[in-house]
N, C-alpha and C positions, 0 to 999 in steps of 0.2 A: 459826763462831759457837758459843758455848757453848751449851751448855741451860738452861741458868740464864737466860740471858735470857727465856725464855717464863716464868721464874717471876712469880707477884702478891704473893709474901707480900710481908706489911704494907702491903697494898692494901682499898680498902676499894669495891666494886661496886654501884651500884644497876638493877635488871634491870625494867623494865616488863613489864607483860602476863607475871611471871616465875611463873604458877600454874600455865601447860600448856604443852604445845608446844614450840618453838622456844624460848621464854622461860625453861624450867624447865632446861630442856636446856643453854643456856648459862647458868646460874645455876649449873647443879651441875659445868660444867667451870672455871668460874672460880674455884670453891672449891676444884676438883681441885689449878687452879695456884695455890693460895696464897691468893686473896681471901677475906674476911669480903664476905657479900651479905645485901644489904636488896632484899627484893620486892617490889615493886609490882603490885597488880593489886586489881577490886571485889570477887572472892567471895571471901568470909574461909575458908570449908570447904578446896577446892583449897589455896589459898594458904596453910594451915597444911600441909598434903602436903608441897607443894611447899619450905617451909621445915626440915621434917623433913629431906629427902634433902639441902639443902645442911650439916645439921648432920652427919649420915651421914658425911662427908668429915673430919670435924674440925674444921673452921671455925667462927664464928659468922655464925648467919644471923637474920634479923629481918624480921618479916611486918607489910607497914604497907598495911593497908585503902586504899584511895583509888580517885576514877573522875579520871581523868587530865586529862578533859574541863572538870572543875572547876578554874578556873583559880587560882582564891584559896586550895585549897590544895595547889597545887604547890610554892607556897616551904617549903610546913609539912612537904613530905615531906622535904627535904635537908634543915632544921633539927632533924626528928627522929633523919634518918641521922647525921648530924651530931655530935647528942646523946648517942647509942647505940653509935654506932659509932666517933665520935673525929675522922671526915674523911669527905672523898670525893674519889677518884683517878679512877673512871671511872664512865660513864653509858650503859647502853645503853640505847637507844629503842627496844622491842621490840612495845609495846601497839599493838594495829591491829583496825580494823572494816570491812565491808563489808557493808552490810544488803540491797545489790542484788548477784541472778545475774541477768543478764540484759544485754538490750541498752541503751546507753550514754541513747538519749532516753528511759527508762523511768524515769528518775532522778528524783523528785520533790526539792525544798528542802531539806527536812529531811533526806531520808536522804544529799543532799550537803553540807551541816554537817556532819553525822556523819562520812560522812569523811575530812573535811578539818580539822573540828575534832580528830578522835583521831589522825591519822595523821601531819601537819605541822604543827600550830597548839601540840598539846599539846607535840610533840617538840622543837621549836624555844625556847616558853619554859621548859621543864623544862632543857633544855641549858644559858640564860642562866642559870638556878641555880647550875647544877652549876658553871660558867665560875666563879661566883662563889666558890664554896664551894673550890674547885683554888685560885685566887687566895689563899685565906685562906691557904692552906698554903704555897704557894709553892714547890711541888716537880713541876709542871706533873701533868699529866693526861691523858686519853683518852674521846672520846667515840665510841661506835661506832650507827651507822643501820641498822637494819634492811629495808632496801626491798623488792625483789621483781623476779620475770622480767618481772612483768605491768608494769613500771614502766620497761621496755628495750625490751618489745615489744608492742604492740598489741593488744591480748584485745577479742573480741568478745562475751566476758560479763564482764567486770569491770574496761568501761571506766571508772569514775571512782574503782573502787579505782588502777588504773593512773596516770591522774594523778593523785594524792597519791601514791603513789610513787616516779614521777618526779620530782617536786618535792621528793621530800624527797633524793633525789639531789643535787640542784641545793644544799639548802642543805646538804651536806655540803659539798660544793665551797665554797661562802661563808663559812660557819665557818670553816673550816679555813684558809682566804689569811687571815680576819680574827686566827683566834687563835693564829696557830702563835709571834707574840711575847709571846703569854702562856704558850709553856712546852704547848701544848695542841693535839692532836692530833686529826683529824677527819674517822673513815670510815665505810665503808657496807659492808653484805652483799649480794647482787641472790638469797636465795633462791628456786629453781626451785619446782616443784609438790613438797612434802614430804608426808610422811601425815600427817599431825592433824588433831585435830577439827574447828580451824577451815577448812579447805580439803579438808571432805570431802566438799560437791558437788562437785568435780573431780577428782579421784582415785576417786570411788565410781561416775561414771560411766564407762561402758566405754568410750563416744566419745572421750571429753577423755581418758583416762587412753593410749591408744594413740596419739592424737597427739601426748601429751605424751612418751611415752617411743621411740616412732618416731625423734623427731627429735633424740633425745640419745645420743651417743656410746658413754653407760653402760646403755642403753636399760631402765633404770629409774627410778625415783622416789626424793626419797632420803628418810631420817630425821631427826629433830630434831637426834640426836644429831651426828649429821656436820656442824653448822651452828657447834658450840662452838668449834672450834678455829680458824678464822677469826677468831672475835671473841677467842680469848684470843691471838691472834699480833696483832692490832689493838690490844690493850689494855696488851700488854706492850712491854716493850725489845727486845723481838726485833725489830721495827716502828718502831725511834726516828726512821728516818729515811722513814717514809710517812704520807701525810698528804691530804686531799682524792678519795682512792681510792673507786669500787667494785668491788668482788669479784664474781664472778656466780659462786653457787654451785646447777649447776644439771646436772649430770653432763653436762658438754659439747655441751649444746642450740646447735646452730647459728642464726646469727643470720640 
């Protein structure tokens, strides 16, 4: 296989949640391989950072405010990429909340709207966009899912982040049998426990952080960084012929 195939130029990437973390991180290796990236995330401060590092690369990058949870404007985010940017080839779903640590019945309504509306509600119709917007073009696409360990295996503190996870596994699989005749491609990540801010009651404890890395092969945690090339081997032609996959990127945690 050449190298070339992991290339995106003349690719154009939209990254959710793309201001920290895991989101920033494969924002700036997409640009690495060639993509122009549009970020998505709500705080505009980060999210100007974070568009900074993908111009860093060379690329054009574009910072569009939004809470993803707002469904009326999700269309208005591809039609800005859109606008800005010329097209759109790929979409990662990367935005994600968990407002409870703790045990699964402590869960009130609201805080599971939240996250089920950010983690699969939002993801699923931000993808019919982008479905839409590959369509225009006509030169297929790639959509890549971001889910989680917690979403393969059973947490007894972030049980209903785990189901939104799971599920959003599930509709990787369904996209992907639905769209693979529109040219459009349809995977998923299963990041392990990483260091960032957002998952840093679990890593910052000493309990969870020893269980966690106990049971992994690599018996450590891993980086944001090590998450990008996953999604840039998902996003590109290196990848043409996978489709409905998840990936568990989790240094070898046994199941």
């Amino acid at each position: 296989m050449a190298l070339g195939e992991f290339s995106l130029a003349g690719k154009v990437a939209i990254v959710t949640g793309g201001s920290r973390g895991i989101g920033r991180a494969v924002a700036v290796g997409l640009a690495e391989a060639g993509a122009d990236v549009a970020l998505v995330a709500r705080r505009p401060g980060p999210l100007v950072d974070a568009v900074d590092a993908v111009k860093a690369t060379g690329r054009r990058g574009l910072a569009v405010p939004a809470n993803i949870r707002d469904m009326a404007s999700l269309g208005g985010v591809v039609e800005r990429v859109e606008a800005e940017l010329g097209r759109v080839d790929v979409l990662v779903n990367n935005a994600a909340t968990n407002p409870v640590f703790g045990a699964v019945q402590d869960i009130d309504e609201r805080a599971w709207d939240a996250i089920m509306n950010t983690n699969v509600k939002a993801a699923f119709f931000l993808s019919k966009y982008v479905r839409e917007a590959i369509l225009r073009h006509g030169e297929g696409g790639s959509i890549v899912n971001v889910s989680s360990g917690a979403g393969l295996r059973a947490s007894e503190v972030l049980g209903g982040y785990g189901v939104s996870k799971a599920a959003l596994g599930m509709l990787t699989q369904v996209c992907a049998k639905q769209w693979g005749t529109d040219g459009i491609r349809v995977n998923c990540i299963a990041p392990g426990l990483v260091k960032t801010d957002f998952s840093q009651a679990l890593w910052s404890d000493e309990k969870i952080l020893s269980q966690s890395t106990k049971g992994s092969a690599l018996r450590r945690i891993g980086l944001p960084e090590e998450m990008a090339g996953a999604v840039v081997y998902f996003a590109s032609a290196a990848s043409s012929f996978v489709t409905g996959q998840t990936l568990s990127l989790d240094g070898g945690t046994i199941l």
